[in-house]
C-alpha positions as CSV (number, residue, x, y, z in Angstrom):
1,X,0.0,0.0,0.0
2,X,3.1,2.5,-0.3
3,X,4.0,1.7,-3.6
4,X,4.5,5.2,-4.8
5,X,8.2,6.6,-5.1
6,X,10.0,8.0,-2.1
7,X,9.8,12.0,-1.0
8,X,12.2,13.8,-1.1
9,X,15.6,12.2,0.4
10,X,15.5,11.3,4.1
11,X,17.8,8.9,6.3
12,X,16.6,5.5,5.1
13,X,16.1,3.0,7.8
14,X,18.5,-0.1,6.6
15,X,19.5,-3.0,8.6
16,X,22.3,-2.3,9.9
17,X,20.8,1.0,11.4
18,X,19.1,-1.4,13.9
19,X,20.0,-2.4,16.8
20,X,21.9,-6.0,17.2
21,X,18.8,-7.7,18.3
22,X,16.5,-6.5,15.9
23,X,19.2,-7.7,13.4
24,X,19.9,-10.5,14.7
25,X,16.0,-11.5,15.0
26,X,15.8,-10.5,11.0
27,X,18.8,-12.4,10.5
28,X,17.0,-15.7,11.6
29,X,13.6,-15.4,9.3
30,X,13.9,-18.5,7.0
31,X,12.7,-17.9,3.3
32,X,9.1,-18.5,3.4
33,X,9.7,-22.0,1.6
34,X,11.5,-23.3,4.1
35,X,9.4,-22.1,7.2
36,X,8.8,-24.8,9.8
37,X,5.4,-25.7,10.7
38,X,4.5,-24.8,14.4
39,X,1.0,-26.0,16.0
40,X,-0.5,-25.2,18.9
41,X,-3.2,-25.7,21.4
42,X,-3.5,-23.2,23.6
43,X,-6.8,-22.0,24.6
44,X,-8.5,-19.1,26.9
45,X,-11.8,-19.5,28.7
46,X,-14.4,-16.5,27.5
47,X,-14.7,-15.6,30.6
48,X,-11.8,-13.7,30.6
49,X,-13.3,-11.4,28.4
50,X,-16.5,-10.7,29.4
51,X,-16.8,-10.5,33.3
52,X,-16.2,-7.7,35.4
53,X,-14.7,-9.7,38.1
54,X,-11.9,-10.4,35.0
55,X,-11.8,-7.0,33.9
56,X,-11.4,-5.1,37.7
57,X,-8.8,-7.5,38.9
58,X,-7.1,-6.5,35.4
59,X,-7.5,-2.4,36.2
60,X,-6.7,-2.9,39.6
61,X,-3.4,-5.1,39.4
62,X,-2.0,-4.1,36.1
63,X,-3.0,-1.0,35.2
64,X,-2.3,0.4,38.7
65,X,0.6,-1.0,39.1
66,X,2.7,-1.2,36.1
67,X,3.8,2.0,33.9
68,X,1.7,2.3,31.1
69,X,2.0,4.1,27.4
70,X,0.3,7.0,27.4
71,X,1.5,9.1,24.7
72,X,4.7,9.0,22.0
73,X,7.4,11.6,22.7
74,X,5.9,13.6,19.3
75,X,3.3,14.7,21.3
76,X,5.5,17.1,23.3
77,X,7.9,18.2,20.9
78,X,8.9,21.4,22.1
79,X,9.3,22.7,25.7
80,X,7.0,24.9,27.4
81,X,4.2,22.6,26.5
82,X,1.6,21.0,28.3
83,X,-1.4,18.0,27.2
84,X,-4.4,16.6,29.1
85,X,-4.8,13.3,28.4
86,X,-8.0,11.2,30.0
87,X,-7.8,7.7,28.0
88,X,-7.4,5.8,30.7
89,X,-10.1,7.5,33.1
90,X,-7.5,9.5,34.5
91,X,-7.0,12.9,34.4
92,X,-3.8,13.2,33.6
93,X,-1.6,16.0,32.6
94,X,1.6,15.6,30.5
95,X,4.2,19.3,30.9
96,X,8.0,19.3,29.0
97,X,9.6,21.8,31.2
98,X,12.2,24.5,29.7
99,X,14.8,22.5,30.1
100,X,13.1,19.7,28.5
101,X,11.9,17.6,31.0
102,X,8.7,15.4,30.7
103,X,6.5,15.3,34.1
104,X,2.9,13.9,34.8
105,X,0.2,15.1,37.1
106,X,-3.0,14.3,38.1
107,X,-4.8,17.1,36.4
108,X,-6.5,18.7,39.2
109,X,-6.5,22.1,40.9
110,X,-5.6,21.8,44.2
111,X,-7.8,24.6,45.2
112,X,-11.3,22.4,44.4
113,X,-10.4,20.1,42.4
114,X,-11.1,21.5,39.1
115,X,-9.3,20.3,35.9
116,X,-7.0,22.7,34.5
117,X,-6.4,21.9,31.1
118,X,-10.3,20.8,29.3
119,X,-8.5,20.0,25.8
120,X,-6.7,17.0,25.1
121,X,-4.7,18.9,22.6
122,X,-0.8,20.2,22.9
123,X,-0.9,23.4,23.9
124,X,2.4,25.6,24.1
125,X,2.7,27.3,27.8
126,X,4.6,28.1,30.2
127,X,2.4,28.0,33.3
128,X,-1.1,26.1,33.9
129,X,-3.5,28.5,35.5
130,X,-7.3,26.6,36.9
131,X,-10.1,28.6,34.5
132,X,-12.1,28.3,37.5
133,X,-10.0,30.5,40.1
134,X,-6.5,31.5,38.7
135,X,-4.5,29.4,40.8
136,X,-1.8,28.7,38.7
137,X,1.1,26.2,38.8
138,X,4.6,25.7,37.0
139,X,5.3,23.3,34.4
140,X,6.7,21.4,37.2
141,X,4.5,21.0,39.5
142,X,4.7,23.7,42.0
143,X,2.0,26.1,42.7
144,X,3.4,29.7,41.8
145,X,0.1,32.2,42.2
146,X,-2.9,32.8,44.1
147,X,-5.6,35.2,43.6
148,X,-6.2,36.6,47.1
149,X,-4.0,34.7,48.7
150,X,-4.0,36.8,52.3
151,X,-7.7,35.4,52.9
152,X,-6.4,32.1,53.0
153,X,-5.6,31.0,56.7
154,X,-1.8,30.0,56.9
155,X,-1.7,28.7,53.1
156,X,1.2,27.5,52.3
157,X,1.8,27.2,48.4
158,X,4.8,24.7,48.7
159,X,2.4,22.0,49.9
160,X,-0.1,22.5,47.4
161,X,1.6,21.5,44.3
162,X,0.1,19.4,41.8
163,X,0.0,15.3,42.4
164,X,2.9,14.0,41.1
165,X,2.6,10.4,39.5
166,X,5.5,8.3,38.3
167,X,6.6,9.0,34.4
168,X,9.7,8.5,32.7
169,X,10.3,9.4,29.1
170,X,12.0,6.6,27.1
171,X,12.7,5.0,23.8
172,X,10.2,8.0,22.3
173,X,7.2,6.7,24.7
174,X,6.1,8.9,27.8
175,X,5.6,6.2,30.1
176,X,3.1,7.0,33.2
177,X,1.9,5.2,36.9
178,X,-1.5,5.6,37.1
179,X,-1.2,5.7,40.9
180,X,-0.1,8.5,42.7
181,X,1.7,6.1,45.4
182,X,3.3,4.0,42.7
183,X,7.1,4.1,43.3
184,X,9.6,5.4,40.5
185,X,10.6,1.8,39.7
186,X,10.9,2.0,35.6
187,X,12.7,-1.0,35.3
188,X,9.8,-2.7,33.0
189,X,10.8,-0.5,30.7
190,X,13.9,-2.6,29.3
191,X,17.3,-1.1,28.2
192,X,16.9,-3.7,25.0
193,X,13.5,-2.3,24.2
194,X,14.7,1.1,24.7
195,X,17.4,0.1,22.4
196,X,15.1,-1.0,19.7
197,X,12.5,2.1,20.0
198,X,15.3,4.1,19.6
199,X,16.9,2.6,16.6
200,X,13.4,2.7,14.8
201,X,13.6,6.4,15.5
202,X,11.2,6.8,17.9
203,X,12.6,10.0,20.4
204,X,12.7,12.1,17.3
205,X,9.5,10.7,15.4
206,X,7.1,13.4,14.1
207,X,3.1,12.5,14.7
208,X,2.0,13.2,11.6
209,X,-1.8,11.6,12.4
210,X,-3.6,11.0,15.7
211,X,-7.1,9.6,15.7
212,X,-9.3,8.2,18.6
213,X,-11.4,4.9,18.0
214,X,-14.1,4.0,20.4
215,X,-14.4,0.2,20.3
216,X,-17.0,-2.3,21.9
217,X,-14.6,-5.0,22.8
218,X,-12.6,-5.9,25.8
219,X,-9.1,-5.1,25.1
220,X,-7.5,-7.8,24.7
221,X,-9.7,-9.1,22.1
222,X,-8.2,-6.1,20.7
223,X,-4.8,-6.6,20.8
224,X,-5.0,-10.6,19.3
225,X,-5.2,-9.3,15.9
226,X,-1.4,-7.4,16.3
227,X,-0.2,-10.5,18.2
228,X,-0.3,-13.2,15.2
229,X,-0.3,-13.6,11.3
230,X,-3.0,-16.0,11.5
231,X,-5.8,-13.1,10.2
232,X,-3.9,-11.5,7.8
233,X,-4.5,-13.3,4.8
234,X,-7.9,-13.6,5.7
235,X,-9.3,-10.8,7.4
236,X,-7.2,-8.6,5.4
237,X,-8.2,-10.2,2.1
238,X,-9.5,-6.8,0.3
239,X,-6.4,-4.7,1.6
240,X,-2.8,-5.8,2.6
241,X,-3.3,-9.7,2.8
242,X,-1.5,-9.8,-0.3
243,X,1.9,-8.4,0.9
244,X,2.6,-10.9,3.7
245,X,3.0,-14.9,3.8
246,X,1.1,-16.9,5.7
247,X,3.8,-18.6,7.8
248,X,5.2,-17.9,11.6
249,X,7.4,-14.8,12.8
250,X,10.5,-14.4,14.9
251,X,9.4,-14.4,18.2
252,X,11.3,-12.7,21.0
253,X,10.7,-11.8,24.8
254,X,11.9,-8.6,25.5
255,X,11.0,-8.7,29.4
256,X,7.2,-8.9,29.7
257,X,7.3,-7.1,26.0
258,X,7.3,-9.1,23.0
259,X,8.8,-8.4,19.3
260,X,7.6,-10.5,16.3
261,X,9.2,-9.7,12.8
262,X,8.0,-11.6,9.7
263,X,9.3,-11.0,6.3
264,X,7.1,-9.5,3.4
265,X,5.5,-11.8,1.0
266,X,8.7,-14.1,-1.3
267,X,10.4,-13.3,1.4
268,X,14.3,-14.9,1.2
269,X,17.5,-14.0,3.3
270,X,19.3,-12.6,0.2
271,X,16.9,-9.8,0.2
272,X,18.8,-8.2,3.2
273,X,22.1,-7.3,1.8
274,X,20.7,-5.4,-1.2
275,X,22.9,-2.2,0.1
276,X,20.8,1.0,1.4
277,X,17.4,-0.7,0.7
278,X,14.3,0.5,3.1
279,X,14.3,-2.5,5.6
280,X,10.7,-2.0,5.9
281,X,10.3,-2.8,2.4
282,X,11.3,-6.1,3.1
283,X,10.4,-6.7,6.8
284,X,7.8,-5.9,9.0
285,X,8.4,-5.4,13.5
286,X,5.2,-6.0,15.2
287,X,5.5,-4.9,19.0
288,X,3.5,-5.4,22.2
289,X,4.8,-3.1,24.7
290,X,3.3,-4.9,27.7
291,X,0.7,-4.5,28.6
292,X,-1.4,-2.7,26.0
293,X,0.2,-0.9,23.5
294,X,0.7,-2.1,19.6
295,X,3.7,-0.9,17.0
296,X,3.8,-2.1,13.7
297,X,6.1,-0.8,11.1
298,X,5.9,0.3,7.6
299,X,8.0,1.3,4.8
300,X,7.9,5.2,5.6
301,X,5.9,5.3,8.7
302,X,5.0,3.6,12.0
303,X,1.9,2.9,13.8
304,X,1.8,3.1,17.7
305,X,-1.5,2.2,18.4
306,X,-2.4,2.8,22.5
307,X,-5.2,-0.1,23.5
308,X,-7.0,1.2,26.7
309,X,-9.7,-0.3,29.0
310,X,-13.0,1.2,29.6
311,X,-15.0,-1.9,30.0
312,X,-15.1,-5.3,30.5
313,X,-16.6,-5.0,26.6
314,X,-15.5,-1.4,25.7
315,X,-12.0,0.1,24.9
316,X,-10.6,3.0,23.1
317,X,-7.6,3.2,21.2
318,X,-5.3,6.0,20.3
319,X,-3.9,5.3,17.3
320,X,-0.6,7.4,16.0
321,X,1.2,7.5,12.6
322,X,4.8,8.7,13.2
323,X,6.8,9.5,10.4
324,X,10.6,10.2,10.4
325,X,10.0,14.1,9.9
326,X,7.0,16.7,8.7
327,X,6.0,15.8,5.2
328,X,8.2,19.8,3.3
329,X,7.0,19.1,-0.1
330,X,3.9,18.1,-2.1
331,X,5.5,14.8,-2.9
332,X,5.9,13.9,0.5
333,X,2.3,15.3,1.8
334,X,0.6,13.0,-0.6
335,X,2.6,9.8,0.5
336,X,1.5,10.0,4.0
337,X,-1.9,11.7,3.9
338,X,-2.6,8.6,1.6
339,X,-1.1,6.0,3.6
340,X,-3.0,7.8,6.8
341,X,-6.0,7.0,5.2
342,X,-5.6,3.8,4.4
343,X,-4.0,2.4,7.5
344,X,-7.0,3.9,9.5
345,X,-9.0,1.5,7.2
346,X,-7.2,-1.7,7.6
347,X,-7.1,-0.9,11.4
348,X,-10.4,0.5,11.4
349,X,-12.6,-1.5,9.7
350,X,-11.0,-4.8,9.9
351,X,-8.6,-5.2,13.0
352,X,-10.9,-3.2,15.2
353,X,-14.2,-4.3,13.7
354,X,-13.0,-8.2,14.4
355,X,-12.5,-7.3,18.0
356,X,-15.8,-5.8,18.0
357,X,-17.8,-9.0,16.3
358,X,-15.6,-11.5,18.7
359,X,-16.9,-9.7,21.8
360,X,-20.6,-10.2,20.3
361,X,-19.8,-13.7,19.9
362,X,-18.6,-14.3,22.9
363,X,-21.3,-12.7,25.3
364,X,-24.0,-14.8,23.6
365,X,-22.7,-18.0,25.1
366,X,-21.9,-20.2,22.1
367,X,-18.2,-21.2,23.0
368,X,-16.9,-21.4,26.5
369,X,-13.3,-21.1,25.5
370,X,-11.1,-19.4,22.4
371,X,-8.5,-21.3,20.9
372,X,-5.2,-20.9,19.4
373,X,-3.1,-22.0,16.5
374,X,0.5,-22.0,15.7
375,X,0.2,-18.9,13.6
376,X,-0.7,-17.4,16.8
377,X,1.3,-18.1,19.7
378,X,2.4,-15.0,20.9
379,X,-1.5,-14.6,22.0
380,X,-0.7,-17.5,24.9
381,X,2.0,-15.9,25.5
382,X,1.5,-12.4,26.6
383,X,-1.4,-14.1,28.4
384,X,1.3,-16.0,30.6
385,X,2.3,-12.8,31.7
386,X,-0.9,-11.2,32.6
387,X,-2.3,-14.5,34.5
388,X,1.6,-14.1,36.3
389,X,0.8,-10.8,37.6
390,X,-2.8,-11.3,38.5
């Protein structure tokens, strides 16, 4: 689907721009004629998708306790900025200081609790003032002015700063505690997945596209689709089956997270030493940064899709199309705007819509378990690292 020539001349991605593991990973895809066949039988009981019981235990032991995605770097690009962000039925509130520096607040006045920031859109500012009474805080945190503030009794501004929660910005992902009495322990966040975000080029990644998708599934019915190849073929029939075979990935642990790279349809080892060719023509990284969050990559852009709860039967994702820079010419524009649409197609009418026709499925009662093939064993996978923390 981005067959048309390249914009103007950018830093192509090759292999050897990658990091070892990532190469090393490519390194071991077979040529699709000489694939192994794997089976498996894993299966899952429906339950686990359609209970509350399931779905609070989820919220309350991973999603509280573990950092989360919340937004790619791209979304702060410059300093003196500030975004509200309430995906995850938090209201939180993203600030790059001055000097840089990414912080994350509840986003709550702590005057009476107002939010300060209404718009989930980056806004450039120095200071966050409440639209309710003026008190207004720095970008980190402290509260710097008070309207009146001799008729408070003994007020003492240094212990009313905003709520602090646990964030740490790495590998081009702003990465966020949910809980305000989470400690600063980050070390989920692997120094080898680090390694790879950053040689895909995600710290300086533009966001060229940002849309929201409401979706009535469970999330984890919405994450299956980006976890194996089994679908493509199929569900994908109309639209990108065609460029991808219909045989097993490399499959590695990174931690809890999990990389899976396939090669593109005729796929053979020779293809990687063509020098300075895209190696996103010819492979494709799928990514589950545990426990919810999806990137797949593509010839001139990526797709970071953010997968968050609501429901035991509702989610909402925030997907992202990062390019390598702004599109500065009509050439470029065209690429991207075009792929844009299309990728929020193949997402959006097929990957999400599955979800959503799965979770109707499996509240009527038909099947009391799902089950798995070989094609798709990353899916048991991840799940023996939820049911491991639960």
């Amino acid at each position: 689907m981005n067959e048309m020539s390249q914009p103007r001349p950018r830093k192509i991605p090759t292999l050897q721009s990658l990091s070892a593991s990532q190469q090393a990973a490519i390194r071991a895809i077979p040529a699709h004629d000489a694939a192994q066949k794997v089976t498996c039988g894993a299966t899952r009981p429906t339950g686990d998708f359609t209970t509350p019981e399931r779905f609070l235990a989820e919220k309350a032991k991973i999603f509280r306790h573990f950092p989360v995605a919340v937004a790619p770097s791209g979304q702060l690009p410059e300093p003196n900025s500030v975004l509200a962000h309430n995906g995850y039925g938090v209201p939180l509130l993203l600030t790059r200081d001055k000097g840089g520096v990414v912080r994350a607040f509840l986003n709550v006045c702590r005057h009476k609790g107002s939010l300060l920031v209404e718009s989930c859109e980056t806004a450039k500012m120095g200071r966050v003032s409440c639209p309710y009474h003026a008190w207004t805080f720095g970008l980190n945190g402290d509260l710097v002015g008070v309207p009146r503030q001799e008729l408070f009794e003994g007020l003492d501004k240094s212990t009313h700063g905003l709520v602090r929660l646990p964030a740490r910005e790495a590998g081009g992902i702003i990465w966020v505690k949910l809980d305000k009495t989470a400690d600063d322990d980050f070390s989920h966040v692997t120094d080898e997945l680090v390694s790879d975000l950053d040689a895909l080029g995600f710290p300086s990644a533009y966001v060229y596209g940002k849309r929201t998708f409401p979706i009535q599934a469970n999330w984890k019915l919405v994450l299956e689709p980006f976890l194996e190849g089994y679908h493509v073929q199929r569900l994908h029939a109309q639209s990108i089956g065609q460029l991808f075979a219909d045989v097993p990935s490399v499959h590695s642990r990174l931690g809890l997270h999990m990389r899976q790279i396939s090669g593109k349809a005729q796929f053979e080892p020779t293809m990687l030493d063509v020098p300075g060719e895209n190696i996103h023509k010819t492979v494709t990284h799928a990514y589950l940064l545990f426990p919810n969050t999806v990137i797949v990559t593509s010839p001139y852009y990526i797709s970071l899709m953010i997968v968050m709860p609501v429901s035991e039967r509702e989610s909402v994702v925030d997907y992202y199309m990062l390019t390598q820079s702004a599109p500065d010419n009509p050439k470029a524009e065209e690429l991207y705007s075009k792929s844009y649409q299309i990728i929020q197609g193949v997402f959006g009418n097929e990957d999400f819509r599955a979800a959503a026709i799965s979770q109707t499925g499996l509240e009527s009662g038909a099947i009391d378990e799902l089950t798995y093939c070989g094609l798709e064993i990353a899916i048991p996978e991840f799940y023996k690292s939820l049911e491991s923390l639960l």
